[in-house]
FIRO-325917 format. One record per residue: x, y, z of N, C-alpha, C in turn; chain; residue number from 1; residue in one letter. Coordinates in nm, 3 decimals. Layout:
BEGIN
ATOM  neast  nnorth  nup  caeast  canorth  caup  ceast  cnorth  cup  unit  pos  code
ATOM  X  Y  Z  X  Y  Z  X  Y  Z  A  NUM  A
...
//
This chain:
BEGIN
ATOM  neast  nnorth  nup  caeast  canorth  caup  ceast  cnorth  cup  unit  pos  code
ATOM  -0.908  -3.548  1.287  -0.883  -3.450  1.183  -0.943  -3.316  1.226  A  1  X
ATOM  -0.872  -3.238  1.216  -0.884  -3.083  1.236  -1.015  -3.061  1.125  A  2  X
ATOM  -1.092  -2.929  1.179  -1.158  -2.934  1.087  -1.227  -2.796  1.006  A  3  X
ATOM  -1.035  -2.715  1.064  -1.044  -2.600  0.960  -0.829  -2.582  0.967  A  4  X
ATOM  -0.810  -2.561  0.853  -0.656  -2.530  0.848  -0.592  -2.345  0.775  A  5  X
ATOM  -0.472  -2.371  0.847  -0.463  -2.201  0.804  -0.415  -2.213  0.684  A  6  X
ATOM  -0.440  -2.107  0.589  -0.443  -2.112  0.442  -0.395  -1.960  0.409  A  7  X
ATOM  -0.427  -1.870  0.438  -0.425  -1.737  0.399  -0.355  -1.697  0.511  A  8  X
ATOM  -0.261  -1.633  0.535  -0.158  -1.588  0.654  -0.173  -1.403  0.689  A  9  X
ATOM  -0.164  -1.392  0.779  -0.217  -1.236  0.800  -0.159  -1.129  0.678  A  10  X
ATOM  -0.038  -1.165  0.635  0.003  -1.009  0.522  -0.105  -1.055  0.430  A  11  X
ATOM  -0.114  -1.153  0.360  -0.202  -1.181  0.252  -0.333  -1.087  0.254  A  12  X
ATOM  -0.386  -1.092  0.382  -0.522  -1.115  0.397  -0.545  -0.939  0.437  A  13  X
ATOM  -0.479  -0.876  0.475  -0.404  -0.779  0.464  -0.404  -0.685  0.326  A  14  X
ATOM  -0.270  -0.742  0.287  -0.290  -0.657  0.153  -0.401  -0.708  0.081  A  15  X
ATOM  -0.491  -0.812  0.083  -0.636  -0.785  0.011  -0.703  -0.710  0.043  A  16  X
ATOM  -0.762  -0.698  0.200  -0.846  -0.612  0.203  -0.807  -0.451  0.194  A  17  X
ATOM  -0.674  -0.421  0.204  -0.627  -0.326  0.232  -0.588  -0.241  0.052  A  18  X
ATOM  -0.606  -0.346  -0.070  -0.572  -0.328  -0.154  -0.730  -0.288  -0.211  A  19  X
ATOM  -0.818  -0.360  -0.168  -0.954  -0.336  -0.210  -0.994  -0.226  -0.172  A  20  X
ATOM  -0.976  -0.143  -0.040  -1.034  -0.002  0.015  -0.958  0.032  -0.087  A  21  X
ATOM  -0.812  0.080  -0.055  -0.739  0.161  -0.154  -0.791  0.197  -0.313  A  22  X
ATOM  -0.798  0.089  -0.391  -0.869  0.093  -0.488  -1.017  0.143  -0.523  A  23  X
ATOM  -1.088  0.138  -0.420  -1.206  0.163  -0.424  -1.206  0.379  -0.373  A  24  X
ATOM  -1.095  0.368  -0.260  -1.076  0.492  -0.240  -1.059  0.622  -0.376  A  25  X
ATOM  -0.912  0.535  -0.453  -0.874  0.573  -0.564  -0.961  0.609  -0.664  A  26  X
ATOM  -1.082  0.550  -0.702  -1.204  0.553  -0.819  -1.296  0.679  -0.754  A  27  X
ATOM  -1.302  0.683  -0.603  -1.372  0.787  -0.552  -1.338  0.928  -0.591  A  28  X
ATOM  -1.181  0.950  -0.616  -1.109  1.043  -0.595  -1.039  1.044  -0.733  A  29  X
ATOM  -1.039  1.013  -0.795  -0.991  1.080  -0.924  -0.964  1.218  -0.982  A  30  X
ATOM  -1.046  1.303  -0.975  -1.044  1.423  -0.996  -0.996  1.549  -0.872  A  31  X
ATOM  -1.016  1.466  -0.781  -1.017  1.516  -0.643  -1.074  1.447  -0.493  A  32  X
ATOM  -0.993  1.518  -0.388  -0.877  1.584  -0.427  -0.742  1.497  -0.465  A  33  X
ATOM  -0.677  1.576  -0.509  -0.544  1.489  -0.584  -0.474  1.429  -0.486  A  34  X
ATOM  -0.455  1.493  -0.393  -0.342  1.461  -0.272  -0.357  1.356  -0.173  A  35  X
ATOM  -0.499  1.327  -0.205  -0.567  1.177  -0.165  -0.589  1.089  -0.291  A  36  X
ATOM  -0.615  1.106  -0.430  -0.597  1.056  -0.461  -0.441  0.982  -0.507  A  37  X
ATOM  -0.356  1.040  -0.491  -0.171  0.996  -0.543  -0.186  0.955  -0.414  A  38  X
ATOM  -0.215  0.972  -0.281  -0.152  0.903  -0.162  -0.168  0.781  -0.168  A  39  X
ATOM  -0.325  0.718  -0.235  -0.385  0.616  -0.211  -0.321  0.559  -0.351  A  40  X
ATOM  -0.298  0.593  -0.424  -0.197  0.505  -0.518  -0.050  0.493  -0.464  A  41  X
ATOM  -0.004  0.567  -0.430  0.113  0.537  -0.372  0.113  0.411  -0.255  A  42  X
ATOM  0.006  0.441  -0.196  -0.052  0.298  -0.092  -0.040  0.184  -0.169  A  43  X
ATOM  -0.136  0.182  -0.261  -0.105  0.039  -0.349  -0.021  0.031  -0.420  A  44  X
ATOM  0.061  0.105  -0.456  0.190  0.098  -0.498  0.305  -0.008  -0.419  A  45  X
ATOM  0.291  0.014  -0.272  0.354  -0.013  -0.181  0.335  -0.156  -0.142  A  46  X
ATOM  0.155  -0.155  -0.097  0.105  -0.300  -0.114  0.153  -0.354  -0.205  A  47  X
ATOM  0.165  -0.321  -0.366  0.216  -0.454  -0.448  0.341  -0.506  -0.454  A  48  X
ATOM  0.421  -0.383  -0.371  0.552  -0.443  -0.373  0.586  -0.548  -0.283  A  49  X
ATOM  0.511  -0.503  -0.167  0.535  -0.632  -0.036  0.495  -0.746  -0.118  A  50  X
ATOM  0.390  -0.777  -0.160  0.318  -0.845  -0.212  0.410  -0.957  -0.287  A  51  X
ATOM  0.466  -0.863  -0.383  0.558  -0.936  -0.453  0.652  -0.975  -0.434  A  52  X
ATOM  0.696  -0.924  -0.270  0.804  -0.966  -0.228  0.737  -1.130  -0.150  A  53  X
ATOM  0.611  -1.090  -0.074  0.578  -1.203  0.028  0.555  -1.299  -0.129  A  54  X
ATOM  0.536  -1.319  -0.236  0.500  -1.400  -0.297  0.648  -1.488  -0.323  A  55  X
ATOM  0.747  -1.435  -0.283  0.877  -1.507  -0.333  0.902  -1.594  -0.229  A  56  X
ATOM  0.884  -1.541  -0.069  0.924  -1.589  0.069  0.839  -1.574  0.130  A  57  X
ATOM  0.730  -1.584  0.139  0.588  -1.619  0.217  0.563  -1.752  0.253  A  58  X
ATOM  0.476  -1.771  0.315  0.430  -1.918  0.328  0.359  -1.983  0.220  A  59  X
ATOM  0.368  -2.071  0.203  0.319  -2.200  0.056  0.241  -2.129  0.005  A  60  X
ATOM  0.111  -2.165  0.033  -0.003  -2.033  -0.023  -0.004  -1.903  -0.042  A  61  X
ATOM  0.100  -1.851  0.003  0.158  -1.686  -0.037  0.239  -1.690  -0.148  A  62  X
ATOM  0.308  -1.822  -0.155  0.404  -1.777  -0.289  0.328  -1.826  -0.454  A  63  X
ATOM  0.420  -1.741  -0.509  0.351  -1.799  -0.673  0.409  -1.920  -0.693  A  64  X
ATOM  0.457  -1.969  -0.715  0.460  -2.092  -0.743  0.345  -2.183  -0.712  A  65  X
ATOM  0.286  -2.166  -0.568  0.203  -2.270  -0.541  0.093  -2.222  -0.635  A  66  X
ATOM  -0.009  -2.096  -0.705  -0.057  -2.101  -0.764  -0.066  -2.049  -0.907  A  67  X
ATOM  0.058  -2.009  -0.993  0.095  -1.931  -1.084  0.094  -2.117  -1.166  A  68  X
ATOM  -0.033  -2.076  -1.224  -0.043  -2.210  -1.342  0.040  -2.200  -1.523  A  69  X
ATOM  0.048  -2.231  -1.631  0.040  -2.233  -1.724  -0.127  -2.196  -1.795  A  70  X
ATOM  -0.123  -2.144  -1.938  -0.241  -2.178  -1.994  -0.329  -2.290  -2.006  A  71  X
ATOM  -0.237  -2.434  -2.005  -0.291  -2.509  -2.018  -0.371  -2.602  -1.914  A  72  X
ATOM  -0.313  -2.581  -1.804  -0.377  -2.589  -1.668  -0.495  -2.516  -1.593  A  73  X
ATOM  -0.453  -2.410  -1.662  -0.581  -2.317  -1.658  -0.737  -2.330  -1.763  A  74  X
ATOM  -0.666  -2.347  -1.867  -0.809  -2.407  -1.966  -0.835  -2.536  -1.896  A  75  X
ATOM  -0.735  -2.678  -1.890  -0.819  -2.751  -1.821  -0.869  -2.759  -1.728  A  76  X
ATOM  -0.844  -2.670  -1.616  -0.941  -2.606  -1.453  -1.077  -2.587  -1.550  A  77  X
ATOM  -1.073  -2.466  -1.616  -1.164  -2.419  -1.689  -1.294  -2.536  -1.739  A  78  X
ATOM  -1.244  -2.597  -1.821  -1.324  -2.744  -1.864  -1.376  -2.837  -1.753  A  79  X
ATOM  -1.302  -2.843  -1.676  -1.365  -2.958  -1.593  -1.469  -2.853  -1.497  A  80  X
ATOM  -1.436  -2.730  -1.455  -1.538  -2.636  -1.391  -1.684  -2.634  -1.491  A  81  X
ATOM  -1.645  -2.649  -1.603  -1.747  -2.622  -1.676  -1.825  -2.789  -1.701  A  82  X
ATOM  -1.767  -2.899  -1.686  -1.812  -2.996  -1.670  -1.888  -3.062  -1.553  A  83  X
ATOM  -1.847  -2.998  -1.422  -1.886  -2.981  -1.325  -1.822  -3.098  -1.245  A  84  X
ATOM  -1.648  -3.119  -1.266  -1.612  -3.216  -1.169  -1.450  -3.124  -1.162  A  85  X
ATOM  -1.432  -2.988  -1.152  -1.306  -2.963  -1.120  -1.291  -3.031  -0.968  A  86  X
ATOM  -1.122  -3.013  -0.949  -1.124  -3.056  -0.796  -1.104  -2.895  -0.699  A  87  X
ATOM  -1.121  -2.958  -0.601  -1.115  -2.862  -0.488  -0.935  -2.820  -0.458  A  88  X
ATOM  -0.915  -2.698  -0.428  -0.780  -2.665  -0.376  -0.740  -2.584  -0.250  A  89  X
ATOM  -0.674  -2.626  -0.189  -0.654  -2.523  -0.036  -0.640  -2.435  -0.071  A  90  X
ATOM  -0.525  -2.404  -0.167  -0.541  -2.293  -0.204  -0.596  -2.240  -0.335  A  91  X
ATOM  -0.523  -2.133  -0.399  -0.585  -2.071  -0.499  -0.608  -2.194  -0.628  A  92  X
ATOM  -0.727  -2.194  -0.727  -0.738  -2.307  -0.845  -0.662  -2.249  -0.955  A  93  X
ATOM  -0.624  -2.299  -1.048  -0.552  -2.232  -1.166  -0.592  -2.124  -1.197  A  94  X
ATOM  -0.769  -2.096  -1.225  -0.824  -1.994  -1.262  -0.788  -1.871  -1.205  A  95  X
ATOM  -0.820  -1.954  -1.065  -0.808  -1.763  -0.994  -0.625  -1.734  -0.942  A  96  X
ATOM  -0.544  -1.785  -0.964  -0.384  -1.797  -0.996  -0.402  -1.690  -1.097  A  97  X
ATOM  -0.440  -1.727  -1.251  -0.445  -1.622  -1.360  -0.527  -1.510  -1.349  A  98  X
ATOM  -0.608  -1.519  -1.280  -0.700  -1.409  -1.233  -0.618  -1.311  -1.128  A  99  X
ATOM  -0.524  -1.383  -0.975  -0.446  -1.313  -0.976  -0.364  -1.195  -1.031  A  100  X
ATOM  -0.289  -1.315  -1.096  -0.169  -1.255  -1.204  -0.243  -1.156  -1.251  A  101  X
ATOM  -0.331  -1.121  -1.328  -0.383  -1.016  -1.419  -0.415  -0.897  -1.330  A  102  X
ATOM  -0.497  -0.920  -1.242  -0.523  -0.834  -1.111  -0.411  -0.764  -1.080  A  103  X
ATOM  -0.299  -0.838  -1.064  -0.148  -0.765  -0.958  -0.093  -0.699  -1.101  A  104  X
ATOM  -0.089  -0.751  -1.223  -0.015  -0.671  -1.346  -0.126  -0.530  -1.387  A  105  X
ATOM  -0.284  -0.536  -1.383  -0.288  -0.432  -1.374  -0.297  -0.342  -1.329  A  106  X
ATOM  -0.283  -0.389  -1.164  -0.317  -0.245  -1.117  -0.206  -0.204  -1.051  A  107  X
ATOM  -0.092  -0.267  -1.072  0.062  -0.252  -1.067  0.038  -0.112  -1.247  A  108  X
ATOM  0.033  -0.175  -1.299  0.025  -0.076  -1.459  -0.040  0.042  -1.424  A  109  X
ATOM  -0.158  0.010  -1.342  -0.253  0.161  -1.320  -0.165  0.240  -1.236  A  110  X
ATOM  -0.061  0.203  -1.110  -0.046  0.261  -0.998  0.124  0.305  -1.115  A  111  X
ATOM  0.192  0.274  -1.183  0.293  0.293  -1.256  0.231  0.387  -1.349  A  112  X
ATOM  0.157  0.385  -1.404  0.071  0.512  -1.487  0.070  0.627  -1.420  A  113  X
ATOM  -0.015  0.596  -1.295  -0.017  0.714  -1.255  0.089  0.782  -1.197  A  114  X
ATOM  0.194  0.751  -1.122  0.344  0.778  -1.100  0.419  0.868  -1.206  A  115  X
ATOM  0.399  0.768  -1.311  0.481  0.811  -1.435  0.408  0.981  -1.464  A  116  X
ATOM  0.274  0.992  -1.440  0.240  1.159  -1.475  0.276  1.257  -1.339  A  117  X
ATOM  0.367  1.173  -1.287  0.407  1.294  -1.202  0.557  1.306  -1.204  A  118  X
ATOM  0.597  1.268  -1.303  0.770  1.285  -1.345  0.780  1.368  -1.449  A  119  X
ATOM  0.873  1.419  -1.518  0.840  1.575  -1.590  0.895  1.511  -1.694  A  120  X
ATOM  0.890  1.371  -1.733  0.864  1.317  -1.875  0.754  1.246  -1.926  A  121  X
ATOM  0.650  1.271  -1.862  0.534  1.254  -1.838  0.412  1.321  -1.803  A  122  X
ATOM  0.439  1.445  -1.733  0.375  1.523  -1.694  0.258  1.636  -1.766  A  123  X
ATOM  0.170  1.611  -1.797  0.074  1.647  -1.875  0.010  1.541  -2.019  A  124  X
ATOM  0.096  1.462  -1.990  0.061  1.361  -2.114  -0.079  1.296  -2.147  A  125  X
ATOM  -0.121  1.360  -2.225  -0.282  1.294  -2.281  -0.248  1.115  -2.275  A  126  X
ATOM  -0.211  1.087  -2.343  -0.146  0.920  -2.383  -0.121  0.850  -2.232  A  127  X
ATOM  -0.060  0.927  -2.189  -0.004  0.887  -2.064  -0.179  0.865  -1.968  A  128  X
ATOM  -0.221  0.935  -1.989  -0.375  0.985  -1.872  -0.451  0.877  -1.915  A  129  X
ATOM  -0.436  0.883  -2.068  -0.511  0.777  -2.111  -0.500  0.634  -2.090  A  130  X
ATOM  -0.357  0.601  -2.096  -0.332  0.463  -2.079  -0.373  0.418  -1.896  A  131  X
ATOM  -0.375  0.486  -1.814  -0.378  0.483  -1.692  -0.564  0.475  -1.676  A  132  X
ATOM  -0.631  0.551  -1.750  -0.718  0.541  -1.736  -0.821  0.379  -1.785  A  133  X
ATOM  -0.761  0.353  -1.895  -0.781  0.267  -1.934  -0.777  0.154  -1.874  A  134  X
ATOM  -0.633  0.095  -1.762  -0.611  0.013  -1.689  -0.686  0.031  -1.545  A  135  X
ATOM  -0.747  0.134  -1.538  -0.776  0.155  -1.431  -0.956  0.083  -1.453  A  136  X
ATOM  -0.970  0.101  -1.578  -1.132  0.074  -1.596  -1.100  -0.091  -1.604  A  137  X
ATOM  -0.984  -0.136  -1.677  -0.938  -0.282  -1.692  -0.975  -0.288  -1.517  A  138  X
ATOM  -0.965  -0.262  -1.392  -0.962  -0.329  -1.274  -1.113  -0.345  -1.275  A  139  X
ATOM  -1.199  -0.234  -1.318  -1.333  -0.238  -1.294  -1.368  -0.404  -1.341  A  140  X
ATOM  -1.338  -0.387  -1.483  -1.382  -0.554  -1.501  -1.355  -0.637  -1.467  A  141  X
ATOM  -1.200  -0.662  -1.452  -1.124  -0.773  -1.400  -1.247  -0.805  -1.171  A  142  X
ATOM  -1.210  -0.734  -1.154  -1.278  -0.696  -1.033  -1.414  -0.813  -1.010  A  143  X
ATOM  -1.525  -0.782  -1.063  -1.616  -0.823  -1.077  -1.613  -0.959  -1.127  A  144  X
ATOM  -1.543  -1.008  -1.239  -1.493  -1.193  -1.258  -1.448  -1.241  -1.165  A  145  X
ATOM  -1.362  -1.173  -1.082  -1.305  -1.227  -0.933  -1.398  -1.226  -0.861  A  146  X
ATOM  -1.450  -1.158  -0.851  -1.552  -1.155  -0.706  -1.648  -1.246  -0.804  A  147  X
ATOM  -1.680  -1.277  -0.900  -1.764  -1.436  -0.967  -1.728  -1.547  -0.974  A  148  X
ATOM  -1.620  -1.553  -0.959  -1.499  -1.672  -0.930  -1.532  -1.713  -0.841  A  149  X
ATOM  -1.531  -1.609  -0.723  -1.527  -1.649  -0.582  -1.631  -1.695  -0.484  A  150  X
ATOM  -1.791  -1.646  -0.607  -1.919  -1.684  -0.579  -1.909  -1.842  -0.639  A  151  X
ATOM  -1.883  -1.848  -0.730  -1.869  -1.981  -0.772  -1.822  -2.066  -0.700  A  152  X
ATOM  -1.693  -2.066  -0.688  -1.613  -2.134  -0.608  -1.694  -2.184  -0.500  A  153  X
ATOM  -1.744  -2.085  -0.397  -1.786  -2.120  -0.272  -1.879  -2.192  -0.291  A  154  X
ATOM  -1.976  -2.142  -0.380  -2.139  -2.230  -0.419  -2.060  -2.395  -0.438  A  155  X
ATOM  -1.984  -2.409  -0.542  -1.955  -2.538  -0.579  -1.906  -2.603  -0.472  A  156  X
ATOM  -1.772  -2.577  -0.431  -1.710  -2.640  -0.331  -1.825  -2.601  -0.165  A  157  X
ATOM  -1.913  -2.574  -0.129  -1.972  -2.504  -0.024  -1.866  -2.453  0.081  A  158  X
ATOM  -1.804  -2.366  0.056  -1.744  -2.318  0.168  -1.717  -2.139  0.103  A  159  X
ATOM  -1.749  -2.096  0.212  -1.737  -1.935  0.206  -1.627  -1.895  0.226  A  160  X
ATOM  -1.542  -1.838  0.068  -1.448  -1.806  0.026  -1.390  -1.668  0.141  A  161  X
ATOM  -1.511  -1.580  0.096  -1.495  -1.448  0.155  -1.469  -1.437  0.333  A  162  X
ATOM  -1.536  -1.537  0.385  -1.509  -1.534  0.527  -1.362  -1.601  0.525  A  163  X
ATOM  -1.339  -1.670  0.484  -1.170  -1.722  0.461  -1.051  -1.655  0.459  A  164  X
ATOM  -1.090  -1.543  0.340  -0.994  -1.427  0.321  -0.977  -1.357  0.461  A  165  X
ATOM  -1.126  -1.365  0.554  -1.165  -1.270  0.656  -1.077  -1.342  0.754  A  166  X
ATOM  -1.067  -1.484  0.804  -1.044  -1.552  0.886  -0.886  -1.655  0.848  A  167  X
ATOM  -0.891  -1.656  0.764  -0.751  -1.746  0.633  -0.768  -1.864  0.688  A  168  X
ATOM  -0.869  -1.933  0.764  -0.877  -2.099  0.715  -1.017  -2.117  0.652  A  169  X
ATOM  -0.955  -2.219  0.616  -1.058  -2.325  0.517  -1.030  -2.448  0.590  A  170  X
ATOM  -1.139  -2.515  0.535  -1.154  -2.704  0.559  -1.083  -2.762  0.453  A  171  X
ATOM  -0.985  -2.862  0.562  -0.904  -2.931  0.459  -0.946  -3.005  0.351  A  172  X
ATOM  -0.849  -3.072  0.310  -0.882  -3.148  0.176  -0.945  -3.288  0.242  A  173  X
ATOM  -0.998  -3.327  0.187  -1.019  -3.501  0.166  -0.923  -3.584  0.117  A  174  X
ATOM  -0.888  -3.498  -0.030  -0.810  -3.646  -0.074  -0.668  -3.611  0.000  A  175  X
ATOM  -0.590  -3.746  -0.091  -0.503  -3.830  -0.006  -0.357  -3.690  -0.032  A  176  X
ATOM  -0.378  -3.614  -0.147  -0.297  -3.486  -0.207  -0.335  -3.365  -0.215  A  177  X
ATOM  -0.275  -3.289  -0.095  -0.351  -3.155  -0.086  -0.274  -3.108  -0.205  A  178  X
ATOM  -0.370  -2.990  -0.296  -0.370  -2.898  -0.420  -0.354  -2.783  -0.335  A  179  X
//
């Protein structure tokens, strides 16, 4: 038995880290200058589209399906994490599937916000600044549960999530049904 498998495939691993500068660039630059800040949204603009494209025709672990759960799969991830016998998954667990999802819808919303104030039905819009701003502080939080997810995760299961993303394998499964 092998005793690391590929899991995360180079675009993935890619548009994460490449989505994380961007974003982090973007919060730097808000006010200025502008022309770095719209570039670097337009960047993740771009990233989410591949994204959403590699999620349709990517490899297993790239597409949603393999981790785009229901609520109810997700509360019970939830419960048994909190019981302290969830199972282990190659790839993403229900939780961080919905943690995904929320991640890519808002900062798809933030990078569409900000777009939208540069079209001249939009252009000066308080409401408009506002709603963008708002989603944009939504990443701040969302942000930080992920990156707690991901401390978790590793602590529980012992394996270092973050070097994974860095490297895209992990150690396979044990049981007899890889998740």
């Amino acid at each position: 038995m092998t005793d690391r498998v590929r899991v995360w495939d180079g675009f993935v691993r890619i548009f994460h880290w490449s989505l994380v500068g961007l974003i982090a660039g973007t919060w730097l630059t808000p006010d200025g200058p502008k022309a770095w800040h719209e570039g670097m949204g337009y960047g993740v603009a771009a990233l989410l589209a591949g994204r959403l494209v590699w999620g349709l025709v990517g490899p297993r672990h790239a597409r949603f399906r393999d981790f785009v759960r229901g609520p109810r799969a997700v509360l019970a991830y939830l419960r048994a994490l909190r019981a302290g016998r969830e199972p282990r998954y190659l790839g993403h667990n229900p939780a961080g599937g919905a943690m995904i999802v929320a991640l890519l819808l808002t900062v798809g919303g933030t990078a569409l916000t900000g777009w939208l104030q540069t079209t001249d039905a939009f252009w000066g819009s308080a409401t408009m600044d506002a709603v963008h701003e708002a989603l944009a502080t939504l990443v701040l939080v969302l942000a930080p549960v992920h990156v707690a997810g991901v401390v978790v995760e590793s602590l529980r299961h012992r394996e270092n999530l973050v070097l994974s993303m860095l490297t895209g394998t992990k150690r396979p499964l044990t049981a007899d049904k890889p998740r």
